[in-house]
C-alpha positions as CSV (number, residue, x, y, z in Angstrom):
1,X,61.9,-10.2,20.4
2,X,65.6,-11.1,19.6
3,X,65.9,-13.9,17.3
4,X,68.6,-16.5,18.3
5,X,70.7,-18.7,16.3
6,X,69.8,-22.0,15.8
7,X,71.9,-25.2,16.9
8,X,73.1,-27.8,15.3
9,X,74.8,-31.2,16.5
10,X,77.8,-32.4,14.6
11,X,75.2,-35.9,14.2
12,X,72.4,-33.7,12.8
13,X,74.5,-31.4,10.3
14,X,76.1,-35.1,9.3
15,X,73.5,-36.1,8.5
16,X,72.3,-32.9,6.4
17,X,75.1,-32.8,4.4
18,X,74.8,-36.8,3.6
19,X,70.9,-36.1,2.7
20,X,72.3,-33.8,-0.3
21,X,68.7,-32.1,0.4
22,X,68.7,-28.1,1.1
23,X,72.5,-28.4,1.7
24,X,73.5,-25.0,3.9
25,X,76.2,-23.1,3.1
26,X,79.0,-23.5,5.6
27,X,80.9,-20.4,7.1
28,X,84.0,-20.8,8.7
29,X,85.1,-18.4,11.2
30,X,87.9,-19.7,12.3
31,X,91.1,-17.8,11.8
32,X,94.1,-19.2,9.0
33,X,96.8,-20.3,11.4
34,X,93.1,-23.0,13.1
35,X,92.6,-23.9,8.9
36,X,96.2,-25.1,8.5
37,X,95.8,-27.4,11.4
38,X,92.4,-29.0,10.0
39,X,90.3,-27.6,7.8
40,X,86.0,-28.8,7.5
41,X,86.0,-31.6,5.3
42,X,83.2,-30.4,3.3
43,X,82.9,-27.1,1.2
44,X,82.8,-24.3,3.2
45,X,83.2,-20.2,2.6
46,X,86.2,-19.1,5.0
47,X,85.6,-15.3,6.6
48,X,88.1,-14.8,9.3
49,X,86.3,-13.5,12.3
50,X,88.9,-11.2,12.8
51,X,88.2,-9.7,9.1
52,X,84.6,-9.7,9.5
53,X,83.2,-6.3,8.7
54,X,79.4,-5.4,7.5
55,X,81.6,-4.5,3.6
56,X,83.1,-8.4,3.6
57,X,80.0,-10.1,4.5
58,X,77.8,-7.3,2.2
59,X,80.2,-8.4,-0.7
60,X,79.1,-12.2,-0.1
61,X,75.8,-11.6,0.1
62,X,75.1,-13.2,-3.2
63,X,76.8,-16.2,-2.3
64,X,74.3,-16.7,0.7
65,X,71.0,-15.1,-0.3
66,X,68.1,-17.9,0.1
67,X,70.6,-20.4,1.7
68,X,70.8,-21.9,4.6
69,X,74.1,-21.3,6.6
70,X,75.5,-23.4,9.2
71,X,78.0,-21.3,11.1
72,X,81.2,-22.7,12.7
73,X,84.6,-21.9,14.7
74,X,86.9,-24.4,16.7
75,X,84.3,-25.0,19.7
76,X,81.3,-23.5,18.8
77,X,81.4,-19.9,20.3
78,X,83.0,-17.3,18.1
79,X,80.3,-19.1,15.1
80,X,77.5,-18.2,17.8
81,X,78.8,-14.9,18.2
82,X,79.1,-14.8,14.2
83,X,75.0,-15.8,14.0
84,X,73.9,-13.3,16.8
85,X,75.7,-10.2,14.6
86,X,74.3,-11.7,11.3
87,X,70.7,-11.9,13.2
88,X,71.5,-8.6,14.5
89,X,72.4,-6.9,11.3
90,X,69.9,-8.3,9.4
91,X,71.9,-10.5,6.9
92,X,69.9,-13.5,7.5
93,X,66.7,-14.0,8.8
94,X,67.9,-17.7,10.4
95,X,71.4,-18.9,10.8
96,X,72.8,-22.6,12.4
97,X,75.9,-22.8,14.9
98,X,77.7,-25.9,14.9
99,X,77.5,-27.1,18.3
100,X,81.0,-27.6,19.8
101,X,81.9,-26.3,16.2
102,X,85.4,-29.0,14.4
103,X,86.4,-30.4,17.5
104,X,82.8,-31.9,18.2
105,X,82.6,-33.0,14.7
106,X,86.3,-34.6,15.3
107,X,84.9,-36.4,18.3
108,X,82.1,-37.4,17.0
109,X,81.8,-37.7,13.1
110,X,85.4,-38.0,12.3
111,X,88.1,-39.0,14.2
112,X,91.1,-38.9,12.0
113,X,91.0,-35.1,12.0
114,X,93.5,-33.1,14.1
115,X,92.3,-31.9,17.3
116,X,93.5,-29.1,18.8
């Protein structure tokens, strides 16, 4: 059976990172050209999904062994894609997307970041 990454609303990682409790580790997939427009207001490990090979993420490993990552992108998709191959390739044994990735969080956690 195929394990699936988990989801995770902009409300619920929120509040996550407020509880200071477990706090994941945050990927961000999104390319640099999407970070100079608005970047995650929280700490957060940037790999490029167009740099993403097993060698980059097998050199980070010790960043995110026994942590729980929330995954992320502009709208959600390319940090679900990001979950599946790190499901897939045995990197983690559970992984969170951020549903509608910085735009839902803009929407609905902070406003005063950019859209785009």
């Amino acid at each position: 059976m195929r394990i699936l990454p988990k989801s995770v609303s902009a409300y619920d990682l929120n509040k996550w990172l407020d509880s200071e409790i477990d706090l994941p580790t945050i990927i961000d997939v999104r390319e640099d050209s999407e970070l100079e427009i608005v970047k995650f207001p929280y700490y957060f490990l940037h790999m490029p999904m167009s740099q993403i090979t097993i060698e980059s993420v097998n050199s980070k490993l010790d960043i995110l062994e026994n942590r729980k990552i929330v995954a992320l992108c502009h709208m959600g998709v390319r940090s679900l894609h990001f979950g599946q191959w790190m499901l897939d390739n045995s990197f983690v044994n559970e992984i969170w997307n951020l549903e509608e990735g910085i735009d839902g969080w803009s929407k609905y956690i902070d406003s005063t970041l950019n859209r785009y």
